[in-house]
N, C-alpha and C positions, 0 to 999 in steps of 0.2 A: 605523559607527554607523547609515548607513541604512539595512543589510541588517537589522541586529537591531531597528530600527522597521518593518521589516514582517511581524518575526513576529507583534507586534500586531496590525498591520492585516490586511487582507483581499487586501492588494497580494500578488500574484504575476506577475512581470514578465518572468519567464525561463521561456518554451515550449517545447516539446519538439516538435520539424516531424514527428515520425516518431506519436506516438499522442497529441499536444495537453495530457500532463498538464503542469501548471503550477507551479514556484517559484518562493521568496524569493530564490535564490541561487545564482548560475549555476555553483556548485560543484555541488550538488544535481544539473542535469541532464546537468554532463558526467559524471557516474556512472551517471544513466540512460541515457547513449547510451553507454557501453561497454556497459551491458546489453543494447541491443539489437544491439550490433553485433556482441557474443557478444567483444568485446576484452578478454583476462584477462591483466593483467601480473602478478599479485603467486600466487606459488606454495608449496604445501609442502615445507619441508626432507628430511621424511620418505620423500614419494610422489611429488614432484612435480607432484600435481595444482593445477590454478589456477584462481582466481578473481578476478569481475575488482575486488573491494573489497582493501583493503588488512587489512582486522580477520579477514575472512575467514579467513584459512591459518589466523593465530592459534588462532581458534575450533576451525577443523577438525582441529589438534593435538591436540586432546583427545579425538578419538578414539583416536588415535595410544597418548597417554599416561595412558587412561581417567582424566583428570584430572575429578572435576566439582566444581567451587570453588562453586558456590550450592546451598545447603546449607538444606534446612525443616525444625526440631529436631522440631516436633511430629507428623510422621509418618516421621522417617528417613529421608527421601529426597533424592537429590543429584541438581545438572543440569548439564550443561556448560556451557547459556548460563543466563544473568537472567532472558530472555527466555521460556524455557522455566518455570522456576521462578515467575515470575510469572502464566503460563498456569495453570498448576496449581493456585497459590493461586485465584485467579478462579472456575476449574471448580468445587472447593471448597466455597468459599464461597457461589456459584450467587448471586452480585452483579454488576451492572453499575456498577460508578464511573464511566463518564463518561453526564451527562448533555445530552443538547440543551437551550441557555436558551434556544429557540422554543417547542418541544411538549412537552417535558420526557420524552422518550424515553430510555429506557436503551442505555450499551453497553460490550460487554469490552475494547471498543479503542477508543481516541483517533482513528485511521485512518477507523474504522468511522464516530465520530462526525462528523467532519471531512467526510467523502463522505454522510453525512445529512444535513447543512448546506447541501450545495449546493441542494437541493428548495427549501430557504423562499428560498434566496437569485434563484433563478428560472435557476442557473447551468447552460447546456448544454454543454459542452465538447468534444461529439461527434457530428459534426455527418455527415450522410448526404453522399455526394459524385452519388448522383441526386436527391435531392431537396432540399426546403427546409428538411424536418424534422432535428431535433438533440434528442440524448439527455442524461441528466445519468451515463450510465452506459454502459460502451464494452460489456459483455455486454447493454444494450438496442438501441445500433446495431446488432450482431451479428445478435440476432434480426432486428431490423427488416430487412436486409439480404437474409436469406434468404428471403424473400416478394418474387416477381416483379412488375418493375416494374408498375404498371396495375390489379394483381389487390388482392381487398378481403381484409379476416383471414375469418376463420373466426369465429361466431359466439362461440365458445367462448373464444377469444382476443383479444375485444373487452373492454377495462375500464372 
């Protein structure tokens, strides 16, 4: 019951020591650390090949059995994943359904909106290991990284 009271909340309590992102539920990041540890137990029947989720092979059967079960009447087209099929609708469409209840910005993914959220919340999550500064975004450390300790940006690169 408490894990599913902080899908409400803003609580995420379970850290990830290898790249800081953060969940509700520490099932969540032992699947991200077999991602990062490249750990694949669950395999295909067909190929052999593995991955390390368990729905995975599943999915990748279908290539196997060019099954695609999501099915869009109005243009004839089939996808192997949902996921897929709901990309498509979106494109489409050329709608954003999730919006931000801060600034009212649009967007195609939940993800997307989720990681927009952190700005108003003032969240850094990624923090520089030379300095004191910290990012809301691991491709902003990146950059910031790559600029020599002491040295200033480049005009151009100032915002």
């Amino acid at each position: 019951m408490k894990a599913h009271q902080r899908l409400h909340s803003e609580e995420k309590p379970f850290s990830c020591a290898q790249c800081g992102k953060r969940f509700t539920r520490p099932s969540k990041l032992t699947r991200l650390s077999r991602v990062h540890s490249k750990q694949k137990e669950f395999s295909c029947a067909e190929c052999k090949k593995t991955f390390p989720r368990q729905s995975r092979p599943t999915e990748h059967l279908r290539v196997h059995t060019k099954e695609k079960p999501f099915f869009r009447a109005e243009c004839n087209q089939s996808f192997r994943r949902r996921s897929h099929l709901t990309e498509h609708r979106w494109l489409l469409s050329e709608e954003d359904p999730f919006q931000c209840p801060e600034c009212g910005k649009s967007f195609s993914w939940k993800a997307s909106m989720k990681f927009h959220q952190r700005k108003h919340r003032g969240e850094k999550s990624f923090p520089c290991s030379e300095c004191s500064k910290a990012f809301t975004q691991q491709s902003q450390l990146t950059e910031h990284a790559r600029i020599p300790l002491g040295e200033a940006l480049p005009a151009s690169r100032v915002q």
